[in-house]
Backbone as CSV, one residue per row, in Angstrom:
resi,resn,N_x,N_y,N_z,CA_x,CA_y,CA_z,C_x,C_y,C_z
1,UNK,146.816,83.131,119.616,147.119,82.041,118.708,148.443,82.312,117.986
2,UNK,149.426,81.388,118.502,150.258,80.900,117.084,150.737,81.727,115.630
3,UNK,151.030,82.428,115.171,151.485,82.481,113.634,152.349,82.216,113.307
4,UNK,152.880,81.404,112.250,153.596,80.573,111.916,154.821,82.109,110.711
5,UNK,156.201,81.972,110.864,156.665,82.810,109.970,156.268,82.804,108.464
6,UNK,155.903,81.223,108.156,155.369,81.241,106.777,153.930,81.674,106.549
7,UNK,152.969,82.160,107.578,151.861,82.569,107.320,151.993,83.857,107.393
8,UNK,152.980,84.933,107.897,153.275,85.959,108.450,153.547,86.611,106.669
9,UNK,154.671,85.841,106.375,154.914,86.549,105.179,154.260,86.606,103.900
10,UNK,153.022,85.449,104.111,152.229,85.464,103.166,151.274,86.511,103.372
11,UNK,150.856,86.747,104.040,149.978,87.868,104.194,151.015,89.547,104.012
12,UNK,151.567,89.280,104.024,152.874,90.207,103.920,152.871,90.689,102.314
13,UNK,152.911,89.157,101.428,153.030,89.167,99.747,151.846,89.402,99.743
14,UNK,150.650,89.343,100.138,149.171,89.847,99.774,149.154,91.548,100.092
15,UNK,149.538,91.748,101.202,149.251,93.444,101.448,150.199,93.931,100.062
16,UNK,151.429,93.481,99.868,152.511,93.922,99.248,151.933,94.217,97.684
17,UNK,150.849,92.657,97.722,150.836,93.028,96.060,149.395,93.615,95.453
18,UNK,148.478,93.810,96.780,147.479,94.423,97.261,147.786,96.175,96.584
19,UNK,148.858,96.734,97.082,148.843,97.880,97.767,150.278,98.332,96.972
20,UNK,150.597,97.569,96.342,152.088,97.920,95.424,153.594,98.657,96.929
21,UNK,152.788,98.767,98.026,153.849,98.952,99.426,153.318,98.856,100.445
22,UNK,154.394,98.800,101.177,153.621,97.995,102.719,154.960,99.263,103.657
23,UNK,154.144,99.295,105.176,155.412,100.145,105.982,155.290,99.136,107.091
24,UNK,156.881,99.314,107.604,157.207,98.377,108.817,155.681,98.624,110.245
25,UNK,155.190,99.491,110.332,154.595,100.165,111.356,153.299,99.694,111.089
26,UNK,152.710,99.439,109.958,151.523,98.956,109.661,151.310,97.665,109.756
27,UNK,152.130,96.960,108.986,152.530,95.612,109.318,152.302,94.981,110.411
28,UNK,153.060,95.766,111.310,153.510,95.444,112.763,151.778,95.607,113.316
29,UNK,151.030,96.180,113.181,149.720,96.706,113.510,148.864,95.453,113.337
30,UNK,148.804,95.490,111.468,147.852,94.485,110.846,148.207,92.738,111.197
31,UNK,149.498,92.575,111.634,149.657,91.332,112.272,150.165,90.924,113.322
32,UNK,149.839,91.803,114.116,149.715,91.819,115.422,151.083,91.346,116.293
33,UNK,151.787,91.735,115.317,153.723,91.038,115.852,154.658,92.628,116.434
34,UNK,155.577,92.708,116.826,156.606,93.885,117.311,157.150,94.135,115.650
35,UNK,157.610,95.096,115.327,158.364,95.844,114.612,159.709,95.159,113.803
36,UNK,160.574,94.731,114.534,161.341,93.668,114.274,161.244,92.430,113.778
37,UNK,159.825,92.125,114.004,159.820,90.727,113.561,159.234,91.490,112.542
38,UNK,158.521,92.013,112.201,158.232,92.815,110.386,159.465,92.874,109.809
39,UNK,160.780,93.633,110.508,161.711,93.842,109.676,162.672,91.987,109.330
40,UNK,162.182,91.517,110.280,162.820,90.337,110.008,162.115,89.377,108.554
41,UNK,161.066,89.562,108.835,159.877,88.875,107.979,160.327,89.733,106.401
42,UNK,160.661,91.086,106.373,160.972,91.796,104.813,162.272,91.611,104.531
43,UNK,163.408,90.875,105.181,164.464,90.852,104.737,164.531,89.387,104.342
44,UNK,163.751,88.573,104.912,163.759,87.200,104.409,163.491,87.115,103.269
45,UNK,161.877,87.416,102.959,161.285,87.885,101.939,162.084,88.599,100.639
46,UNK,163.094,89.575,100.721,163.675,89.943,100.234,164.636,89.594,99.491
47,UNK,165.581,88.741,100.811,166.500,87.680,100.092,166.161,86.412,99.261
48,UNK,164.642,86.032,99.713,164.286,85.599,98.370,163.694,85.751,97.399
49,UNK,163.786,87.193,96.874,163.635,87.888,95.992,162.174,87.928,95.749
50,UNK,161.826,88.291,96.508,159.952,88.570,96.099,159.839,90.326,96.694
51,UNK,160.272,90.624,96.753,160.339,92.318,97.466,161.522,93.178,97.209
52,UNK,161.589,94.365,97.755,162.592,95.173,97.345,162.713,96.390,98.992
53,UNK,163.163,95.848,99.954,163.582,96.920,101.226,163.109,98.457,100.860
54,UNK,162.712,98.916,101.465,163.066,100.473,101.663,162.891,100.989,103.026
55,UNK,163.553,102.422,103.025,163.375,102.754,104.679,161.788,102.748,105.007
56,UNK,162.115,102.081,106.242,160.205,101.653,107.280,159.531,100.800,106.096
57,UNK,159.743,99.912,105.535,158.809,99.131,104.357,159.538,98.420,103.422
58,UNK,158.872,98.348,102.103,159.325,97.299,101.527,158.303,97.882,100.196
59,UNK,158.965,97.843,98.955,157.908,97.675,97.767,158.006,96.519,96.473
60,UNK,156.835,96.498,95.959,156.735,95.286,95.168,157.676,95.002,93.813
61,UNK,158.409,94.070,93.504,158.987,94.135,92.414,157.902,93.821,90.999
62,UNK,158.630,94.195,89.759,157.846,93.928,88.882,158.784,92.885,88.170
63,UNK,158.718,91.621,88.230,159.737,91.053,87.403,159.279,90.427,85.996
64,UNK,157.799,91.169,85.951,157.285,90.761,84.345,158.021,91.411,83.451
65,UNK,158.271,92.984,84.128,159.316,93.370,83.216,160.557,93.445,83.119
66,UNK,161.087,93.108,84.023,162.807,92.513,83.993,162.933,92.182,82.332
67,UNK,164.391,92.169,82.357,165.018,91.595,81.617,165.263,90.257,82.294
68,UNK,165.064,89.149,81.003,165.281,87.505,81.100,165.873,87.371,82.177
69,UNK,167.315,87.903,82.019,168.784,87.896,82.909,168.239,87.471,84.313
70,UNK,167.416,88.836,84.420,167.310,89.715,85.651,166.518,88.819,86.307
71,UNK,164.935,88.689,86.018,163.776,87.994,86.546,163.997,86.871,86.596
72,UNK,165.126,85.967,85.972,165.630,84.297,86.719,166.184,84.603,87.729
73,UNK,166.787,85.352,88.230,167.288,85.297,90.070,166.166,85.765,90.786
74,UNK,164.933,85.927,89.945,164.045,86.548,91.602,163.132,85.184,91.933
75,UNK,163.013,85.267,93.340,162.674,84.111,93.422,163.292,82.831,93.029
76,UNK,164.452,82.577,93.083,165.267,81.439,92.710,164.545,80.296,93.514
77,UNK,164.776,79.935,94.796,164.566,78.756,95.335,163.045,78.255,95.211
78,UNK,162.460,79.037,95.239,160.760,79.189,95.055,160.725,77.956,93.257
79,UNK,161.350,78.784,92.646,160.965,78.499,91.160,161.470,76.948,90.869
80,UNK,162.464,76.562,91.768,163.398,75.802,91.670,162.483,74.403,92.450
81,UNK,161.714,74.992,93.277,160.613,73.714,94.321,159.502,73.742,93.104
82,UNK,158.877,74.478,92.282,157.782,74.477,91.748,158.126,73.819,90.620
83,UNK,159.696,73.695,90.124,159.719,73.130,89.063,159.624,71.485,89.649
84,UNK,160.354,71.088,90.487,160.425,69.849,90.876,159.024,69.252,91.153
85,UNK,158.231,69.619,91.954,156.729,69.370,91.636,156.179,69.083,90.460
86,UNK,156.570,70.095,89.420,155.860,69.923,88.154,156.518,68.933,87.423
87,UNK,157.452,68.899,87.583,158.487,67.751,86.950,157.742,66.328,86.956
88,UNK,157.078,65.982,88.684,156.543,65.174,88.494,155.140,64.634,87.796
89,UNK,154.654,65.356,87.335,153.867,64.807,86.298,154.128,64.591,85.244
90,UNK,155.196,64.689,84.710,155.603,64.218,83.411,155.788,62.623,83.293
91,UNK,155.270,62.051,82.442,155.855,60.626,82.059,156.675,60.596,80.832
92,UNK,157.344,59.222,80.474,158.078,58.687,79.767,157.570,59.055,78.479
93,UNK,158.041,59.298,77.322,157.167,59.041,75.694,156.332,60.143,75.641
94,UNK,156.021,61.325,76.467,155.291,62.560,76.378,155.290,63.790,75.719
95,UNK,154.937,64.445,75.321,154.857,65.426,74.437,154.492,66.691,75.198
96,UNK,155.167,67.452,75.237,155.336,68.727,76.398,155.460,69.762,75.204
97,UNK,154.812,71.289,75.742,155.132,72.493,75.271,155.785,72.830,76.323
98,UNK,156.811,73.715,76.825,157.243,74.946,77.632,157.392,75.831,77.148
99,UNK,156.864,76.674,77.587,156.624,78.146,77.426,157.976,79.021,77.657
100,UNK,158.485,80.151,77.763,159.758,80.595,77.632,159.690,81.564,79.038
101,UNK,159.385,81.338,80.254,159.410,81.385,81.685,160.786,81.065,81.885
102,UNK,160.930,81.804,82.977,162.253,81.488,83.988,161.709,79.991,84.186
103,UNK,160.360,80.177,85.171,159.912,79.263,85.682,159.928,77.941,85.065
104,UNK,159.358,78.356,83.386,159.432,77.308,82.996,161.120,76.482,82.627
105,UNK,161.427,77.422,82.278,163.237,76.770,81.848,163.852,75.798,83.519
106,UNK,163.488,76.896,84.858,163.617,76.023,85.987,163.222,74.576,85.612
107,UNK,162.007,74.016,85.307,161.288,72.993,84.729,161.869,71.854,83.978
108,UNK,162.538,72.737,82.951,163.486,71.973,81.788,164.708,71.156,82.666
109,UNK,165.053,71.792,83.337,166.291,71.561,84.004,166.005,70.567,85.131
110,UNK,164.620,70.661,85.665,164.707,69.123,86.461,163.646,68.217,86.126
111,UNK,163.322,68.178,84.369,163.097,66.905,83.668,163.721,65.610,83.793
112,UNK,163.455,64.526,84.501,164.480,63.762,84.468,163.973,62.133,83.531
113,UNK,162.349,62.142,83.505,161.899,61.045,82.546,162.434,61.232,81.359
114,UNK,162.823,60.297,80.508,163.070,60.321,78.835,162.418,58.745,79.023
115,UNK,162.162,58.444,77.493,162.468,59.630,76.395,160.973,60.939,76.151
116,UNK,161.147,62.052,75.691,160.291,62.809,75.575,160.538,63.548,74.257
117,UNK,159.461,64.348,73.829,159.567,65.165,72.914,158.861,66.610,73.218
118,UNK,159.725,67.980,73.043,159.820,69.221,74.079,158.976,70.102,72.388
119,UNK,158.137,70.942,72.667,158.203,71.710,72.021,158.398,73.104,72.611
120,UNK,158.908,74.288,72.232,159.238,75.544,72.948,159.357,76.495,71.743
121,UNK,159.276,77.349,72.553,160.043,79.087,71.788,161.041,79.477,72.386
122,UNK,161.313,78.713,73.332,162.197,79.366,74.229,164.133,79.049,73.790
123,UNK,164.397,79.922,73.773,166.246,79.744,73.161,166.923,78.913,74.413
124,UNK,166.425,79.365,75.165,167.250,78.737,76.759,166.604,77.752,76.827
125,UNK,165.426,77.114,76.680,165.219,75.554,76.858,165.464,74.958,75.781
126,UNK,165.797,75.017,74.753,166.430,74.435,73.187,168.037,74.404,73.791
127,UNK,168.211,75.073,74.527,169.785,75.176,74.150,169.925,74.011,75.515
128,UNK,169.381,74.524,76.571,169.263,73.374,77.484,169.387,71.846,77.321
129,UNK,168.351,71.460,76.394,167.922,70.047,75.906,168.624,69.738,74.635
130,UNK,169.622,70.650,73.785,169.686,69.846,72.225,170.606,69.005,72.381
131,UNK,171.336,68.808,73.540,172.293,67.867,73.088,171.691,66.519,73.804
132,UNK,170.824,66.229,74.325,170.120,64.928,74.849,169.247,64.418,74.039
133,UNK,169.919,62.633,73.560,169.720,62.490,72.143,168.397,61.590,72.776
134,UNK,167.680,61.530,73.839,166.777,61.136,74.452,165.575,61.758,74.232
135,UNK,165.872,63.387,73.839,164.948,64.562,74.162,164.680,64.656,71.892
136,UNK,163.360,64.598,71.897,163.135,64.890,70.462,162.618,66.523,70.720
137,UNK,163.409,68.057,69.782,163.374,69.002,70.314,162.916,69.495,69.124
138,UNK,161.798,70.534,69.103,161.512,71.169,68.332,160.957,72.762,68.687
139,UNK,162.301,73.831,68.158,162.016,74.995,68.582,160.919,75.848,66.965
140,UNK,160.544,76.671,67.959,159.137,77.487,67.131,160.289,78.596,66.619
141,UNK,160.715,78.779,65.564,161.170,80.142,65.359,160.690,81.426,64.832
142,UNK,160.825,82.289,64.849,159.669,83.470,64.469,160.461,84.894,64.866
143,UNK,160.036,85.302,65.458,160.493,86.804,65.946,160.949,86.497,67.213
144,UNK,162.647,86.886,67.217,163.601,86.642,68.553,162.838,88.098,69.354
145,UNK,162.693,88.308,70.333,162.567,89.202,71.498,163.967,89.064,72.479
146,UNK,165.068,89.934,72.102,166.353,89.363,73.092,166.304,89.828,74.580
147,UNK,164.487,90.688,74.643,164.238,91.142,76.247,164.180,90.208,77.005
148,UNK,163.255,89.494,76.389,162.415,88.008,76.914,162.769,86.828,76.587
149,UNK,163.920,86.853,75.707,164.424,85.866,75.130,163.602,84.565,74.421
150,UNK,162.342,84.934,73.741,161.750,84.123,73.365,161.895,84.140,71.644
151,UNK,160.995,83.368,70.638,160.324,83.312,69.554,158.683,83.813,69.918
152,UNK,158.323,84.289,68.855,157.009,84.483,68.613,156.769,85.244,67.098
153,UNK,155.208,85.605,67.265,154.736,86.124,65.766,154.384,84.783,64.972
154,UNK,153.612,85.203,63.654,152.672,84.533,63.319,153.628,82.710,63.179
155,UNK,154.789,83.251,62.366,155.736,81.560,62.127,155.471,80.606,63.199
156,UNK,155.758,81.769,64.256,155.997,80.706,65.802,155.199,79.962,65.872
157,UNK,153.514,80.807,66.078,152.266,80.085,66.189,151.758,79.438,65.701
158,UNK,152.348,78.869,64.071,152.190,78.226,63.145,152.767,77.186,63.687
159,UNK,154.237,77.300,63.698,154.623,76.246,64.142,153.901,75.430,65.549
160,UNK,153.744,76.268,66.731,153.026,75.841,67.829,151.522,74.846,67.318
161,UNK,151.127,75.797,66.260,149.666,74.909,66.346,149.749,73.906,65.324
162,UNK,150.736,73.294,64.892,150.547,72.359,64.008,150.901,71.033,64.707
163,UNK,151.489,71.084,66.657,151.961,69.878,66.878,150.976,69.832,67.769
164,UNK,150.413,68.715,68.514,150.010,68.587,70.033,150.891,68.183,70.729
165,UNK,150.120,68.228,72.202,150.973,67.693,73.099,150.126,67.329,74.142
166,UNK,151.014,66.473,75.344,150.121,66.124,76.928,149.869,67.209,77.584
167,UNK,150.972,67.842,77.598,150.531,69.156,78.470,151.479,70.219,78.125
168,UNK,151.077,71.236,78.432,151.494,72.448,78.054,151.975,73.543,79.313
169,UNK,153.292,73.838,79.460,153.469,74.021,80.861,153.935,75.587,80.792
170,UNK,153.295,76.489,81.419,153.663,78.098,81.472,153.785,78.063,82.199
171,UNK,154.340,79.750,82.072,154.674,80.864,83.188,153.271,81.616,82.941
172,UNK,153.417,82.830,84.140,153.038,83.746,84.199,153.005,85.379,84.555
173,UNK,153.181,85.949,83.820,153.394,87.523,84.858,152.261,88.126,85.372
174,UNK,151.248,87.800,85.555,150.303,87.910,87.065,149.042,86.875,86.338
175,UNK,148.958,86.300,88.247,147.749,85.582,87.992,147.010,86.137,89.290
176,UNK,145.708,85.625,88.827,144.409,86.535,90.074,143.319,85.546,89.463
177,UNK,142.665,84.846,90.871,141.481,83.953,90.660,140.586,84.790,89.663
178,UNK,140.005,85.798,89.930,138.809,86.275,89.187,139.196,86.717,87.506
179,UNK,140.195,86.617,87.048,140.696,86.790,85.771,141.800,85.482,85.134
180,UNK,142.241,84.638,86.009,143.253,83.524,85.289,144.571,84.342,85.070
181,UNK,145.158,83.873,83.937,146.460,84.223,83.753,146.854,85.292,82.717
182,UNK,147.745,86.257,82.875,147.345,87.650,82.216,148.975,87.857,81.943
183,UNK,149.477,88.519,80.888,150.790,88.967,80.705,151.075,90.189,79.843
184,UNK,152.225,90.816,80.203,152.411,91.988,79.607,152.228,92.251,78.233
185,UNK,152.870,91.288,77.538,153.217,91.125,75.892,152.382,90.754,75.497
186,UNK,151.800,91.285,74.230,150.538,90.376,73.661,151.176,89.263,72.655
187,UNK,152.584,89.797,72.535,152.824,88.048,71.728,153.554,87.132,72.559
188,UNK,153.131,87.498,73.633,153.927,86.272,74.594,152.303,85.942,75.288
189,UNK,151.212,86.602,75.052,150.044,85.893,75.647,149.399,85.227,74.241
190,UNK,149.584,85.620,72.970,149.509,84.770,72.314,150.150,83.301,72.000
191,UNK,151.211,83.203,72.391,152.257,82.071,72.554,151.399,81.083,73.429
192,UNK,151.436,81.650,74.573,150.795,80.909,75.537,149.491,79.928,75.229
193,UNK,148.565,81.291,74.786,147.660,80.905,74.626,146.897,79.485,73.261
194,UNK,148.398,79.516,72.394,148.232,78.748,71.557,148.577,77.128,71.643
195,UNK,150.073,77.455,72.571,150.622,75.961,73.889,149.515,75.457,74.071
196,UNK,148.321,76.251,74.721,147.137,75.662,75.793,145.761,74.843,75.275
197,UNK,145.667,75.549,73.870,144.503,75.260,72.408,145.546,73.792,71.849
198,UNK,146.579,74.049,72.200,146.651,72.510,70.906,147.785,71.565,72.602
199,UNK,147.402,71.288,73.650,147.529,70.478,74.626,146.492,70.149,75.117
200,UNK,146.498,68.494,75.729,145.610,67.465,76.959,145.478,68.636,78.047
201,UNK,146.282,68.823,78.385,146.209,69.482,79.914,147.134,70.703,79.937
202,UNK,146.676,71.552,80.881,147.751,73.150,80.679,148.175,72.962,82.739
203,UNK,149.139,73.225,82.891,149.905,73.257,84.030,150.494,75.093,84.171
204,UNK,150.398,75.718,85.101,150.711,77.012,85.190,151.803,77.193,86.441
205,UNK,152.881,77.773,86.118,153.815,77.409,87.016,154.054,79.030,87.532
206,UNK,153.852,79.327,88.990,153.741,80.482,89.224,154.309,80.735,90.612
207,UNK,155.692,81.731,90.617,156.031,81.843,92.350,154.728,83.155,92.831
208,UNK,155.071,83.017,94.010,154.449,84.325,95.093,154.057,85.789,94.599
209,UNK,155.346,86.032,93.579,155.202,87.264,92.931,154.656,87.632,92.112
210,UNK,153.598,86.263,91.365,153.048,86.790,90.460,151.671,86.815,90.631
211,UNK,150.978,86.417,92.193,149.910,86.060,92.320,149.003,87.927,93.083
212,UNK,147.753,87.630,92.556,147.164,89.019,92.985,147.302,90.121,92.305
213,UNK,148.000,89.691,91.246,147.978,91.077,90.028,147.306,90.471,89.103
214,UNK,147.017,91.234,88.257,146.470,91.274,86.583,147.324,92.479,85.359
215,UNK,147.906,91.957,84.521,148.814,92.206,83.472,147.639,92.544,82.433
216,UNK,148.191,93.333,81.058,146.968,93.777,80.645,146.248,92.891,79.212
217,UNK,147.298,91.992,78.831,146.559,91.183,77.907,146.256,89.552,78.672
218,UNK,145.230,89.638,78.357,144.686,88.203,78.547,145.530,87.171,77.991
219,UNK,145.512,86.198,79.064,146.346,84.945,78.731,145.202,83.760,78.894
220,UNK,144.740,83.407,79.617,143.518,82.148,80.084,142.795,82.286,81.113
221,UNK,141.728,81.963,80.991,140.695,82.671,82.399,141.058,81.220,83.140
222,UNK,140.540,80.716,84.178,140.945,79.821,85.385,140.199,78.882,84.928
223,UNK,139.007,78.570,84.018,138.573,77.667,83.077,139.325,76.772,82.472
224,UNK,140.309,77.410,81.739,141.608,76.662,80.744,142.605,76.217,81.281
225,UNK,142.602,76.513,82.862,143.879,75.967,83.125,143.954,74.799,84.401
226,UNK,144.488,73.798,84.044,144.146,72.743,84.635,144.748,72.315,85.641
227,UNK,146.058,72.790,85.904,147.047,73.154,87.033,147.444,74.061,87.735
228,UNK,147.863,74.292,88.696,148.412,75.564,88.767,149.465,74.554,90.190
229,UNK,150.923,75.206,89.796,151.935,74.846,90.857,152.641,76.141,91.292
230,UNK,152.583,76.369,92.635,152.976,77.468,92.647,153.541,77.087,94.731
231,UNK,154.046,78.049,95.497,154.456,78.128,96.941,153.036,78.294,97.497
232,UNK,153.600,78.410,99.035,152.780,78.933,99.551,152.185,80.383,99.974
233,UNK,151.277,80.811,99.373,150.857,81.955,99.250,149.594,82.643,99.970
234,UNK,149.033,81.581,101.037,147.651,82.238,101.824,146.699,81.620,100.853
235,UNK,145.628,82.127,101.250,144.453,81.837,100.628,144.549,81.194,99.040
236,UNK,144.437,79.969,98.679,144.871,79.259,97.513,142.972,78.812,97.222
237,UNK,142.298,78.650,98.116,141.034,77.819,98.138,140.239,78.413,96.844
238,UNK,140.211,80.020,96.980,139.291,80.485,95.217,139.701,79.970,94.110
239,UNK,140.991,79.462,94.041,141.370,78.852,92.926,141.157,77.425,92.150
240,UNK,140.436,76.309,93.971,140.535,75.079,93.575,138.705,75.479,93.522
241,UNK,138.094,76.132,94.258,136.895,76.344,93.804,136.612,76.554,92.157
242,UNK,137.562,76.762,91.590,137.337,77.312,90.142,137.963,75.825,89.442
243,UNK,137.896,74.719,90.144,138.477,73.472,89.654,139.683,73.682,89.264
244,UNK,140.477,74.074,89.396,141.975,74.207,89.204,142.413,73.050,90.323
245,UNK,143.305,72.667,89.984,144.242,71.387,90.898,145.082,72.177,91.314
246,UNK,145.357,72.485,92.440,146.879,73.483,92.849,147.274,72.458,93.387
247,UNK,148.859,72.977,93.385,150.104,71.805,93.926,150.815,72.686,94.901
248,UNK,151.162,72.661,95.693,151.698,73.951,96.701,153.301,73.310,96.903
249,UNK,154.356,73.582,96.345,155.676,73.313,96.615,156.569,73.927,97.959
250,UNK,156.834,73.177,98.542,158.037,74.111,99.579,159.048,74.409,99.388
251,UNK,159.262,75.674,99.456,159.899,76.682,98.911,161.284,76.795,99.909
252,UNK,161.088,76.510,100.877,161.893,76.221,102.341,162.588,75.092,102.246
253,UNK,162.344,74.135,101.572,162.919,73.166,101.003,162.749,71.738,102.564
């Protein structure tokens, strides 16, 4: 039978994030392809930033902990299809949180309904939107993080929980069916978690790289979250079993 290159490498991001490394030789074994087409399959992969080469293999990046800078080029085109997907659920006159994600700022940037009103922590989606006199903008200020480039701490969350909204749109630095959405920072899973308590609906915007791990503070179990947009990644089905709506974007364009 058939394997398709996009099923090849998904199982590829599962061993990868399975196993924190994968070797060309095993690969080649566990999916039943020649050697070359492994090395072909980790350089693709690579160039779109979901992996990191090494001799005979390949190991997993961590881009929860990147710096801001850094973790917006991984996965570029990926983040860039998931935002456009998510984009489309937005309507006219809506009331949005974004969360302070690459992913999510991708998001900001291909908003194209107005008029709207944005709430964020995020410096890069404020700075994005203030001059669109369409966009009613209200940033959370509190404690700058210039790692993560966000707001947070108690002001922020004050501010967060005093507005609602339609929906509330995150990131994530690992998600895994049997736990939901999990992140390094506990005041960036508090952030989150406060977006999600005062929104209609929570949308989770997630490439390849963040799926199959668990981060150590709790963000939302798969209960709370009512979306999830993310590529194609293999096995997606435990997730809609858990009533989650997944949106699967092509990433290939």
């Amino acid at each position: 039978m058939r394997v398709f290159a996009s099923e090849r490498q998904a199982r590829v991001l599962q061993e990868l994030h399975r196993r924190g490394k994968v070797e060309v030789t095993g690969l080649s074994a566990l999916l039943g392809v020649s050697e070359d087409t492994v090395r072909r399959d980790l350089r693709t992969l690579a160039e779109a930033g979901h992996l990191q080469k090494t001799h005979g293999g390949a190991v997993a990046l961590d881009p929860a902990r990147m710096p801001f800078r850094t973790r917006a080029d991984v996965a570029g085109a990926a983040k860039t299809a998931i935002a456009t997907v998510a984009a489309r659920l937005v309507e006219p006159g809506q009331t949005l949180f974004l969360d302070a994600g690459s992913s999510v700022l991708a998001l900001a940037a291909a908003l194209e309904v107005r008029p709207l009103q944005v709430v964020t922590n995020s410096l890069d989606v404020a700075a994005l939107l203030e001059a669109d006199e369409q966009v009613t903008l209200v940033l959370a200020g509190g404690r700058w993080d210039p790692h993560s480039r966000f707001f947070a701490g108690p002001t922020a969350v004050a501010t967060l929980a005093a507005h609602r909204a339609d929906w509330a749109f995150l990131g994530a630095c690992a998600l895994h069916p049997g736990v939901g959405a999990t992140s390094v920072d506990p005041l960036d899973a508090a952030m989150k978690q406060t977006m999600a308590g005062a929104a209609l609906r929570t949308v989770v915007l997630a490439d390849a790289t963040k799926h199959g791990s668990v981060a150590p503070h709790a963000v939302l179990g798969t209960d709370a979250i009512d979306v999830l947009v993310t590529e194609e990644v293999g096995d997606l089905e435990p997730w809609r079993l858990r009533g989650v709506d997944v949106l699967v974007a092509d990433a290939a364009g």
